[in-house]
VEXSE-298175 format. One line per 2 residues: number of its first residue (from 1); their letters; for each residue x, y, z of C-alpha. Coordinates in Angstrom, 2 decimals. Example, Ala and Ser with C-alpha at 12.3 -4.5 7.8 and 13.67 -1.06 7.14 Angstrom:
<recs>
1 = as = 12.30/-4.50/7.80 ~ 13.67/-1.06/7.14
</recs>
This chain:
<recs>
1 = xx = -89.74/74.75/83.59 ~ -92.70/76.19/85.70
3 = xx = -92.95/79.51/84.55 ~ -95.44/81.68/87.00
5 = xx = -96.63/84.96/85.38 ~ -97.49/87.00/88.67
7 = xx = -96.22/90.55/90.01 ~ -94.61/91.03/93.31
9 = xx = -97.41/93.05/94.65 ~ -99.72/89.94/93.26
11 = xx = -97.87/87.51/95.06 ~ -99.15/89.31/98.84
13 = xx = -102.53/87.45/97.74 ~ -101.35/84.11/96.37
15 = xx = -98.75/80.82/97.40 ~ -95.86/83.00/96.99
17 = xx = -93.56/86.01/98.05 ~ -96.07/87.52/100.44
19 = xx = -93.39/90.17/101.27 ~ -90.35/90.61/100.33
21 = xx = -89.27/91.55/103.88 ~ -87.30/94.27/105.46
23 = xx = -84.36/95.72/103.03 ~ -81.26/96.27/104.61
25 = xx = -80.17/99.59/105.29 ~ -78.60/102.24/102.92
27 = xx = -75.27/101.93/104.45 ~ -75.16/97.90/104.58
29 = xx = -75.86/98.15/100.64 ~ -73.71/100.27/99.78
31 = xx = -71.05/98.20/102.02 ~ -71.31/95.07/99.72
33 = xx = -70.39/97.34/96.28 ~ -67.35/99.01/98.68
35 = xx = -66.57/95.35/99.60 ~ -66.44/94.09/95.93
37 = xx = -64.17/96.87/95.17 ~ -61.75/96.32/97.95
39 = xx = -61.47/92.79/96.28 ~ -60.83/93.74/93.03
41 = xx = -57.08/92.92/93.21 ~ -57.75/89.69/94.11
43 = xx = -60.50/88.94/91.38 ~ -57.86/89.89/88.85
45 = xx = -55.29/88.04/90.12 ~ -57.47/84.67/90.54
47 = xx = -58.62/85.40/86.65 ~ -55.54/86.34/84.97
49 = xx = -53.85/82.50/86.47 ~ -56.88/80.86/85.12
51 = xx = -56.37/82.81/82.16 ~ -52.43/82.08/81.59
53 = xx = -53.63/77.89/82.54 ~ -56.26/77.27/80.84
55 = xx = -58.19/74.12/80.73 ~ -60.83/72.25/78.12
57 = xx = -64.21/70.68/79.26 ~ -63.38/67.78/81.21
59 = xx = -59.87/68.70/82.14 ~ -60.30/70.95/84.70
61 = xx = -57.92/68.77/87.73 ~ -55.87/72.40/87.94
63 = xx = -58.65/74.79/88.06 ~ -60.99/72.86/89.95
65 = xx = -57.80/72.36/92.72 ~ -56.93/76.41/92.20
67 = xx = -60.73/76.88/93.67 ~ -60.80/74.01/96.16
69 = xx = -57.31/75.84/98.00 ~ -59.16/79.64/97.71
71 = xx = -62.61/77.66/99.39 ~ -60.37/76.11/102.16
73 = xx = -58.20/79.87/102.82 ~ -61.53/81.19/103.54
75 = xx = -62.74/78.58/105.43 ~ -65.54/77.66/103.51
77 = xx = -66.74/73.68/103.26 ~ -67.33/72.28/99.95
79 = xx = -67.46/69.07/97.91 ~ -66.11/67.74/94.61
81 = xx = -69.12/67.20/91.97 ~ -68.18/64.69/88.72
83 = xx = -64.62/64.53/87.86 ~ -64.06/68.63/89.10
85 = xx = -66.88/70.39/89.68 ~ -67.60/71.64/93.26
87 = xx = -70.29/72.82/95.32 ~ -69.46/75.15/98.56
89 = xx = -71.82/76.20/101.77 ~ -71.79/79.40/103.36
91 = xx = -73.80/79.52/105.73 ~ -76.12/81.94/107.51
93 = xx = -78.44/82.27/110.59 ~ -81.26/79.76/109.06
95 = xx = -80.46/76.72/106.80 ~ -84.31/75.61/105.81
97 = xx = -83.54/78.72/103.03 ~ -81.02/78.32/100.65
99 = xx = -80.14/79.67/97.28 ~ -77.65/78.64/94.53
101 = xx = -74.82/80.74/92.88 ~ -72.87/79.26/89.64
103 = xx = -69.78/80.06/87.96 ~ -68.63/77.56/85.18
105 = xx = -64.43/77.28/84.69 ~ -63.83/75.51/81.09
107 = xx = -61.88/77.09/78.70 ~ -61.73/76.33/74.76
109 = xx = -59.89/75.05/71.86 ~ -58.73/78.41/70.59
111 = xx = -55.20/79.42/69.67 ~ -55.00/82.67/71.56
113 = xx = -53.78/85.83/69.70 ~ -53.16/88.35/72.73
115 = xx = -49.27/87.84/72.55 ~ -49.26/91.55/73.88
117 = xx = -51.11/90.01/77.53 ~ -48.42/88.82/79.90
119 = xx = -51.07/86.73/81.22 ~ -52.00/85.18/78.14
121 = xx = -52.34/81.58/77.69 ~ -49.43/79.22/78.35
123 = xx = -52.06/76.57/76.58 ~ -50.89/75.97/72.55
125 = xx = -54.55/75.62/71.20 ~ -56.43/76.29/74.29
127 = xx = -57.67/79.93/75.77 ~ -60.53/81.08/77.99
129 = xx = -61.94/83.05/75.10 ~ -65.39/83.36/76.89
131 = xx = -65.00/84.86/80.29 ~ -65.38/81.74/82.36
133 = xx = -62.23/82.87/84.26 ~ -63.86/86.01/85.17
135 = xx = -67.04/83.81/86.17 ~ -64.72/81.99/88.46
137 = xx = -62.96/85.01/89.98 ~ -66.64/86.79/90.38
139 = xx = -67.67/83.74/92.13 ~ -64.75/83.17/94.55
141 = xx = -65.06/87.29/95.36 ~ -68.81/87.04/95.95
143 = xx = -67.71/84.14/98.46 ~ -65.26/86.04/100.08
145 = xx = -68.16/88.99/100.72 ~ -70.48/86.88/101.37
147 = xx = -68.25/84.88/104.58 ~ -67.58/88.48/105.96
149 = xx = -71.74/89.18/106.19 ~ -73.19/86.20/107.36
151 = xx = -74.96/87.99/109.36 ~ -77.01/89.87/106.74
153 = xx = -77.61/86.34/105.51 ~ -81.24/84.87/106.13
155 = xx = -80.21/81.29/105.02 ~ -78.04/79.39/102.97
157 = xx = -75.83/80.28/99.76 ~ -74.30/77.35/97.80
159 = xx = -71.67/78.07/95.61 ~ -71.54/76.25/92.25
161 = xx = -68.25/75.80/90.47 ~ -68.97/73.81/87.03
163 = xx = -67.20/72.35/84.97 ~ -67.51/71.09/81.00
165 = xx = -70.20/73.87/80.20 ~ -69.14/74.45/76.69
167 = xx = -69.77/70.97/75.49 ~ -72.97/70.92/77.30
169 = xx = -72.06/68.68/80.50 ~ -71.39/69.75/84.17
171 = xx = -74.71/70.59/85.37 ~ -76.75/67.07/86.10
173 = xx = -73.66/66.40/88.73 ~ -73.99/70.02/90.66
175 = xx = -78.17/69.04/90.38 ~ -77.78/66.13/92.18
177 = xx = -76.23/67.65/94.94 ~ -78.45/70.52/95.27
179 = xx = -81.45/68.24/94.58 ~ -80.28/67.30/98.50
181 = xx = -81.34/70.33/99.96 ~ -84.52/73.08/99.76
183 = xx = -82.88/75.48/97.30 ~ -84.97/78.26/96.25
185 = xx = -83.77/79.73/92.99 ~ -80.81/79.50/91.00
187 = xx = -78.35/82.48/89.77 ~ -75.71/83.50/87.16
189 = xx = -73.78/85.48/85.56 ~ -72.17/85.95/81.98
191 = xx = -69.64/88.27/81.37 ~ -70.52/89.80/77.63
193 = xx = -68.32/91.51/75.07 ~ -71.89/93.32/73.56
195 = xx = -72.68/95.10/76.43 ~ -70.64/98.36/77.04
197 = xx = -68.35/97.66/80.22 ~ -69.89/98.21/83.66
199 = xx = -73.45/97.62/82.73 ~ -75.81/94.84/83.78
201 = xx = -79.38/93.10/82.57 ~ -82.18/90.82/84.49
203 = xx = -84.64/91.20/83.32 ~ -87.51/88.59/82.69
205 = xx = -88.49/86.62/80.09 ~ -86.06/84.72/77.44
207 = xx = -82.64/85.76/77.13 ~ -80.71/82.74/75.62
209 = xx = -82.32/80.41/72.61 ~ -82.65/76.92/72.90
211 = xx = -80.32/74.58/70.92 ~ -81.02/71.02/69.29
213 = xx = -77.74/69.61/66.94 ~ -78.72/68.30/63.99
215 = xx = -76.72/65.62/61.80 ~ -78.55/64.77/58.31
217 = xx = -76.68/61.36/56.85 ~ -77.05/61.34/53.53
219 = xx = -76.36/57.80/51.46 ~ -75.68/57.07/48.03
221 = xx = -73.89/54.46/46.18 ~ -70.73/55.30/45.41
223 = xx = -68.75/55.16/41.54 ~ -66.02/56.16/39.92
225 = xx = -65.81/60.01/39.15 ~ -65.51/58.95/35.52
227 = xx = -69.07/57.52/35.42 ~ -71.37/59.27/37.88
229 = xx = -74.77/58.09/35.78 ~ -73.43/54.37/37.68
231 = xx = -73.86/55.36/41.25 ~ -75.84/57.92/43.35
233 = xx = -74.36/60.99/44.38 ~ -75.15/61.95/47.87
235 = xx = -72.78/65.36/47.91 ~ -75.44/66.49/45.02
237 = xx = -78.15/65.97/47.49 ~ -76.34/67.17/50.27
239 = xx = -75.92/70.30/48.71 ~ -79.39/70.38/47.85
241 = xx = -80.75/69.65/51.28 ~ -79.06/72.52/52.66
243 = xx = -80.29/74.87/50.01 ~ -83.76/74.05/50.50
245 = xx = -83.44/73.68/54.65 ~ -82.52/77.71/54.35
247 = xx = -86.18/78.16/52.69 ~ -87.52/76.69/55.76
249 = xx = -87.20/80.24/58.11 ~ -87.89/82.17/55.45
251 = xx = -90.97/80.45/53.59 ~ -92.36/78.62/56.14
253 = xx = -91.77/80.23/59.82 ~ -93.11/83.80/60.87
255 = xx = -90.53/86.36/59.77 ~ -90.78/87.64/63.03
257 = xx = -90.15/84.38/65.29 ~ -86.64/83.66/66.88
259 = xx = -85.08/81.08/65.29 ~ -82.00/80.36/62.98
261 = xx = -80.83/77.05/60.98 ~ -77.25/77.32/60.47
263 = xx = -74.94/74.16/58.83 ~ -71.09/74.31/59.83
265 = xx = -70.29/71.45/58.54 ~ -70.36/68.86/55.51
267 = xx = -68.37/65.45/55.50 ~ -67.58/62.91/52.80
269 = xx = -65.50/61.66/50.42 ~ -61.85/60.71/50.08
271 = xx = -60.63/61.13/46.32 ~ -61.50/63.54/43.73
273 = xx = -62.45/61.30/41.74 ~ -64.37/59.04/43.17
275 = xx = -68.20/59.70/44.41 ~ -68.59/58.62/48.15
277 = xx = -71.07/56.55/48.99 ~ -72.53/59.03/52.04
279 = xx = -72.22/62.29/53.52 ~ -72.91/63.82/56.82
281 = xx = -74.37/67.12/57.08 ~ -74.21/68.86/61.00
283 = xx = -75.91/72.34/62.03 ~ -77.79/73.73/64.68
285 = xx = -81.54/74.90/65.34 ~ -82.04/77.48/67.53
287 = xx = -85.08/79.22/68.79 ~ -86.85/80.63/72.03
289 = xx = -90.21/79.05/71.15 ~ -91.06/75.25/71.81
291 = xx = -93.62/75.26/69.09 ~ -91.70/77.06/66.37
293 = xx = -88.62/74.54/67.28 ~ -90.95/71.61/67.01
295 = xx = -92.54/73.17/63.53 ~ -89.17/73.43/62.48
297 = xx = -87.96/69.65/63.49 ~ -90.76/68.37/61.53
299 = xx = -89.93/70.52/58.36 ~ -86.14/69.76/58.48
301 = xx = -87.22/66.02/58.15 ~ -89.34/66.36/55.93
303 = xx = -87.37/68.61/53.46 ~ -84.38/66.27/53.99
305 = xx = -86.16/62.76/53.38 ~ -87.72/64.63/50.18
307 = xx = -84.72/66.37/48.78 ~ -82.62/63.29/49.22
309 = xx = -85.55/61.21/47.24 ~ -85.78/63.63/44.53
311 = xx = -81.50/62.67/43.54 ~ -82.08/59.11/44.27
313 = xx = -80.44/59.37/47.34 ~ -81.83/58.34/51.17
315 = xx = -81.50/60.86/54.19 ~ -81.60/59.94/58.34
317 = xx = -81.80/63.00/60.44 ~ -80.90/62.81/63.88
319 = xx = -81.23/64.91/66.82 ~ -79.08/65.72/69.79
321 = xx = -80.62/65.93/73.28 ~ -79.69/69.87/73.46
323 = xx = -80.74/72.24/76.30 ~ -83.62/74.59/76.23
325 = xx = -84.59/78.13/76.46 ~ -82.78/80.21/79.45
327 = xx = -85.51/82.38/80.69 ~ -85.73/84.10/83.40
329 = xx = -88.50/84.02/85.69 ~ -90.39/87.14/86.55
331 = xx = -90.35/87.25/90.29 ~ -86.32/86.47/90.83
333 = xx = -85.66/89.23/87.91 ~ -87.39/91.63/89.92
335 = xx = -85.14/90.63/93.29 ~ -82.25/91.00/91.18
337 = xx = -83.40/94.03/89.55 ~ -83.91/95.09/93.27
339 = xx = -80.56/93.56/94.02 ~ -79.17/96.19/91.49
341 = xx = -80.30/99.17/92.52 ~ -79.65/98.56/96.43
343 = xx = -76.14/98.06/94.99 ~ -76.45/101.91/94.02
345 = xx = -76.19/100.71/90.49 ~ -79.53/101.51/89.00
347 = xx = -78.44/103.55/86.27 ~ -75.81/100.56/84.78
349 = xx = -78.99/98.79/84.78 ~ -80.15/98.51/80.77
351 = xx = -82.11/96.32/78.39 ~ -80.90/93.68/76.40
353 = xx = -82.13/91.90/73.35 ~ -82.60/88.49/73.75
355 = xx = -79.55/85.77/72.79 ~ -79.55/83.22/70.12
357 = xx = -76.23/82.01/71.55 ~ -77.33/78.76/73.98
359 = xx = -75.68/78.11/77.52 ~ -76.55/74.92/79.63
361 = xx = -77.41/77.25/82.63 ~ -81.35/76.60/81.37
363 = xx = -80.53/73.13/82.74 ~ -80.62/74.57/86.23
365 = xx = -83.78/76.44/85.24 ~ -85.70/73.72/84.37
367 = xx = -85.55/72.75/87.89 ~ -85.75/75.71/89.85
369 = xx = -86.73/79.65/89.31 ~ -83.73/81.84/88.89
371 = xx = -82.27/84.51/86.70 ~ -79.37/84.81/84.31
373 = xx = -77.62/88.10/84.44 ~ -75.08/89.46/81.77
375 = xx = -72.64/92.09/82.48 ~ -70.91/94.50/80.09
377 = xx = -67.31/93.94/79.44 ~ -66.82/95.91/75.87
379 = xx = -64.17/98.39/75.91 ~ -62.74/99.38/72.93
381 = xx = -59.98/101.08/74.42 ~ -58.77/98.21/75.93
383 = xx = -59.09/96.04/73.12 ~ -62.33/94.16/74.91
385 = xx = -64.70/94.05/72.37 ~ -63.94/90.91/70.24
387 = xx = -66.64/88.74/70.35 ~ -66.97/85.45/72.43
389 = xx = -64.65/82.40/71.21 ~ -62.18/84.72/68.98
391 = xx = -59.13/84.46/69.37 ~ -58.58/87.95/70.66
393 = xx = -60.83/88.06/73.26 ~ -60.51/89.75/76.30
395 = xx = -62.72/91.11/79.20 ~ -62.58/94.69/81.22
397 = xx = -61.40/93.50/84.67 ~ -63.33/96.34/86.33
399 = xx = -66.42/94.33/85.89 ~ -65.80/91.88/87.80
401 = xx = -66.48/93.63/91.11 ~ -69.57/94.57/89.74
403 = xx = -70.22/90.82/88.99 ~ -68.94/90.22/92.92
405 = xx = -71.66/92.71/94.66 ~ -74.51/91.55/92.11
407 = xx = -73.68/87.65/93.12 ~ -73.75/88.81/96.72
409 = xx = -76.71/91.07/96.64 ~ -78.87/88.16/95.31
411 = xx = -78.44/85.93/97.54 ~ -78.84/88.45/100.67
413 = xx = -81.99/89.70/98.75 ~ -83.29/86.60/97.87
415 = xx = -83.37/84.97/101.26 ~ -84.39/88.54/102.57
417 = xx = -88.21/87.68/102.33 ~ -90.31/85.05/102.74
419 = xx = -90.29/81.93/101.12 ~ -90.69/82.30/97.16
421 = xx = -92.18/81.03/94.42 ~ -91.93/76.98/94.59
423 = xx = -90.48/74.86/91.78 ~ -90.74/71.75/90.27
</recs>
């Protein structure tokens, strides 16, 4: 991802945003927040049947059709992406500009525990315990705003709908399409359970970690329980890899770098009494630096090949293809951040410590500039401020207009100027 370190006011004198253009006026702004509101009923409803009908990654036939019939009420082209993703066109008085919006729609395999919710999932084992039905009912109100004001609309706005983000999958399908046309920057939203409802963050710089799966096979040869001393035990060295792994962060790595090496789970074995002959270890790495994720790669390996020798055992560590860092480049924060105060919503606007949760969305930002917003959904009162994928959560509906005008406002701000900061 081309990351270009240079301030608005910089960019009058180089290959970018020489100016940002005339904003629209006080009124229009303030129109698009009104607007958001006035479809706040109709957010809620969309959510709340995505919510009682969930759907897991791959599966979505009954969301992706739920989205397809709201796209065709308001008149709005689109076109299926993979097995249900979609990609819709809005567009406005030029169509050499264009920007992209993107809501994801999977839901997870979670028992949900909000019997008290008349809306809540009619799924056994599957709830949208991470706000991708808000996403989608954000999305589908930002389209509805933004059909009503073409006119404030300097290009193009395509409307990303993807599916199978939380196993990783759904974005290569909505690249290809875009890849057809001259898309500017990318944007998003996640709705988050640490923020305090009603508030919002863009700024620049990293705000999700990058995440590599790692599965350690450790082999043995496998006895009877009754004479261990004849075989080699691999769940001793199993146990000892990820003992010593855990020394890695904090012997080896900067205290203060971003990363984390967490195990969640350890297979093998079938009997009691009997010593397998291998067992498979799986975790995660996480970090916002390529170096210090590379560093740590290397030191995994090496610990594991090592710690497996020292108990006679052998150890193959493999590495999943992952996504990388979601950072947010400098220029687009500051049109968003501009976005968010032409909204009237300055003061919701806050700082926010950077994630070591992961989210595919960096696939789309290795690509093209863009930001990745997150806004506030904690209420205690409510009973919305359970973290993400527990089995109580639940969002604060009166975000989502928020989420509405800030999808909106982007994309009028973005194509408000000139052409911006290339990508490659």
């Amino acid at each position: 991802m081309l990351i270009v370190q240079v301030s608005l006011q910089g960019l009058n004198h180089a290959n970018g945003l020489k100016s940002m253009g005339p904003e629209p006026n006080r009124e229009k702004r303030m129109d698009i927040l009104k607007e958001a509101r006035a479809h706040h009923g109709y957010m809620v409803d969309i959510r709340r049947r995505l919510h009682a009908n969930p759907e897991l990654s791959l599966q979505e036939a009954k969301s992706s059709e739920l989205i397809a019939s709201e796209l065709d009420g308001m008149g709005i082209p689109h076109v299926r992406v993979g097995a249900h993703g979609l990609v819709a066109t809005i567009a406005g008085k030029r169509d050499h500009r264009m920007v992209a919006l993107r809501a994801d729609m999977d839901a997870l395999p979670i028992q949900e525990a909000n019997a008290h919710l008349d809306y809540a999932s009619t799924v056994p084992g599957v709830m949208h315990a991470c706000g991708h039905d808000g996403h989608v009912a954000m999305l589908l109100g930002a389209a509805r705003i933004l059909s009503t004001n073409r006119d404030a609309l300097q290009g193009t706005v395509k409307l990303c709908f993807q599916q199978a983000e939380e196993i990783g999958q759904g974005t290569a399908e909505i690249k290809a399409e875009l890849a057809k046309f001259p898309v500017e920057s990318i944007f998003g939203i996640h709705l988050w359970s640490e923020l305090e409802s009603g508030k919002i963050s863009v700024e620049a710089g990293p705000r999700m970690a990058s995440v590599r799966k790692v599965s350690i096979t450790v082999k043995g040869r496998g006895t009877h329980g009754a004479y261990p001393n004849r075989g080699v035990d691999p769940i001793i060295a199993a146990a000892a890899i990820v003992m010593n792994c855990a020394t890695i962060t904090s012997r080896e790595i900067d205290p203060a770098a971003p990363v984390t090496l967490s195990f969640g789970k350890i297979a093998g074995g079938e009997g009691a009494n009997v010593i397998p002959e291998e067992v498979r270890i799986e975790g995660t790495l996480r970090t916002t630096s390529p170096e210090i994720r590379s560093e740590m790669i290397g030191a995994i390996e090496r610990m594991a090949g090592a710690t497996a020798e020292t108990f006679r055992a052998s150890a193959v560590t493999e590495w999943s293809a992952g996504f990388d860092v979601v950072e947010n480049h400098p220029v687009y924060s500051s049109i968003a951040e501009r976005a968010v105060r032409n909204l009237g919503l300055a003061p919701s606007m806050t700082k926010f410590d950077t994630l070591m949760a992961s989210e595919n969305f960096a696939d789309y930002l290795d690509t093209y500039p863009g930001v990745f917003a997150f806004v506030g959904i904690r209420n205690a009162d409510i009973g919305s401020d359970f973290p993400h994928h527990h089995p109580n959560f639940n969002i604060d509906e009166n975000s989502l207009a928020l989420g509405a005008a800030l999808h909106a406002q982007y994309a009028i701000e973005s194509l408000s100027g000139d052409k911006g900061v290339g990508h490659e």
